[in-house]
C-alpha positions as CSV (number, residue, x, y, z in Angstrom):
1,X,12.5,9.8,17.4
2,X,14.9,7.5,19.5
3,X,14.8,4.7,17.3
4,X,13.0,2.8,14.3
5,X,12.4,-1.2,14.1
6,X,10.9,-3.3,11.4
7,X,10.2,-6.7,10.7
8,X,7.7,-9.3,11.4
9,X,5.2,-10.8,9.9
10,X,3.3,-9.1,8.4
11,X,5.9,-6.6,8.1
12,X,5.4,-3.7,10.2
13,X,8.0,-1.1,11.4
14,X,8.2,0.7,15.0
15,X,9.3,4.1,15.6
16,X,9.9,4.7,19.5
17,X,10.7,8.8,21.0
18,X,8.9,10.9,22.8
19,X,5.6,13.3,22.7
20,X,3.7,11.5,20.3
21,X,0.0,12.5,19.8
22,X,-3.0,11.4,18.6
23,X,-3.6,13.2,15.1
24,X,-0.4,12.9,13.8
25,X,0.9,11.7,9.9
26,X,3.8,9.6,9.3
27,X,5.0,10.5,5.8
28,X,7.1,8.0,4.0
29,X,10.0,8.5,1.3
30,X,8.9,11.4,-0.8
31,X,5.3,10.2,-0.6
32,X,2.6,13.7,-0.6
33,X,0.0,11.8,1.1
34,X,0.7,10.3,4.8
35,X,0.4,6.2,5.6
36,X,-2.9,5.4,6.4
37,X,-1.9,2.5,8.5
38,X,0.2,3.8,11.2
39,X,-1.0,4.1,15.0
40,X,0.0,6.3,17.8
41,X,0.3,3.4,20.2
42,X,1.4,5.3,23.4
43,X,3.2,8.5,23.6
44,X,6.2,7.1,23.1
45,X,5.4,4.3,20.5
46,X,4.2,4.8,16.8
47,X,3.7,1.5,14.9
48,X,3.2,1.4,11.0
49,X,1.3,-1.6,9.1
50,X,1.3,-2.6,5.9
51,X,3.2,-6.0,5.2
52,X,3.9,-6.3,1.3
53,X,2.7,-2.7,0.5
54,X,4.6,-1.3,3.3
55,X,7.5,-3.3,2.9
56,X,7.6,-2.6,-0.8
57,X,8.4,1.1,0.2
58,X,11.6,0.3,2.1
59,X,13.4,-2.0,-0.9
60,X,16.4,-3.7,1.4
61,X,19.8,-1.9,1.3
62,X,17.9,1.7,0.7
63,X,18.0,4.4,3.3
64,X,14.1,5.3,3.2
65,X,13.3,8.7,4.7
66,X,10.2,8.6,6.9
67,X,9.0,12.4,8.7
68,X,6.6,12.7,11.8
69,X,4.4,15.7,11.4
70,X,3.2,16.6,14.4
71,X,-1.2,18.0,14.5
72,X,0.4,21.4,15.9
73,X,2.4,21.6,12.4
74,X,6.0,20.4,13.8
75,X,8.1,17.2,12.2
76,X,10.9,15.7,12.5
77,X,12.2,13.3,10.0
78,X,14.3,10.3,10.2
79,X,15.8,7.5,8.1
80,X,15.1,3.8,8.0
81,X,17.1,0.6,6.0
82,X,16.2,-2.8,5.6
């Protein structure tokens, strides 16, 4: 992951890097099950949905963990505040 965006609205958040793939969960904060509303836009582009509910799990001055796991079993994991 190069970078993470959010804002909008609805509220949304962008996650930009490299070697995306189809298949993939985006797990947020210490959450077991992954965000059903996020979209492998491009290899290079992931894009989370949610507005309220989604904002709701970044509260504003928080560093939120979010973590990328990969259909092959790999993640990475990085942090977002709002």
């Amino acid at each position: 992951m190069t970078s993470v965006a959010g804002g909008g609205d609805p509220f949304r958040i962008t996650i930009t890097g490299t070697n995306f793939a189809a298949g993939l969960s985006v797990f947020i904060g210490d959450d077991a099950t992954p965000w059903a509303k996020s979209k492998v836009k491009s290899s290079k582009t992931i894009v989370l949905k949610g507005g309220d509910a989604l904002a709701a799990k970044f509260p504003t001055g928080v560093d939120v963990p979010i973590r990328i796991v990969s259909p092959d079993g790999t993640s990475t994991t990085t942090t977002f505040r709002r």
